[in-house]
N, C-alpha and C positions, 0 to 999 in steps of 0.2 A: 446627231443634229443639235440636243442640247449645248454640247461640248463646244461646237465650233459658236454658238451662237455667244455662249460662256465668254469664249475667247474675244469675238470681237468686241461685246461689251465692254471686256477689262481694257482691249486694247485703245477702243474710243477713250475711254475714261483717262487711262494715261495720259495719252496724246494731249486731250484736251485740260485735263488739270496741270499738264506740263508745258505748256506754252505761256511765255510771258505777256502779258496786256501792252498794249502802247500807251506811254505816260508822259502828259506831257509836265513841264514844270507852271506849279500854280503862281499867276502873277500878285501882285500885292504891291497897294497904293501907298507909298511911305517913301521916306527918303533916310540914305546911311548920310553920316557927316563924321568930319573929323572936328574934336574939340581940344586945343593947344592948351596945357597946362599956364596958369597965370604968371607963373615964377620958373617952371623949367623947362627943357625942349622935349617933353612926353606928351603924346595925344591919348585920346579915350575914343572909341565909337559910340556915335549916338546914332538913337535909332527912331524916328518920329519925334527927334527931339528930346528925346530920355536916354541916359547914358544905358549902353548895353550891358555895363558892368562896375565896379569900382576901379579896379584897374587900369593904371598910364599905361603904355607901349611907346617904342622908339615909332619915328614914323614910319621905317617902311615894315615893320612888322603889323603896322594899327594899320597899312593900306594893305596889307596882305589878309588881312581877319575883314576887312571892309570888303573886297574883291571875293573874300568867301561867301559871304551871306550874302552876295549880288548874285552869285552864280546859284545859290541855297533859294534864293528867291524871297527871303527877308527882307530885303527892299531892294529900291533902285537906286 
């Protein structure tokens, strides 16, 4: 009797430490923008207004790294 009871235990424990939660993505109040270099065709992402990085990028790679952290939920 012990043994089966053994058993079910481990197996609830499994089961339950092995199912994944439902996650949703966290929102957040902020805006991405693209910021056009003064002098050459390179953008930067800002992010609430502060650059995300030092870093130009061509534009469609600055709208590709913008489109990520929209989906990352880094802003909207």
């Amino acid at each position: 009797m012990k043994r089966i009871l053994a058993i079910v235990t481990l197996g609830v424990t499994l089961v339950s430490c092995g199912s994944s939660p439902s996650r949703g993505v966290a929102s957040v109040e902020g805006s991405c923008a693209l910021q056009k270099h003064p002098s050459k065709n390179h953008y930067r992402i800002l992010i609430h207004e502060k650059p995300h990085s030092q870093y130009w990028y061509t534009k469609g790679d600055a709208m590709k790294i913008k489109d990520s952290f929209v989906k990352k939920g880094m802003c909207e």
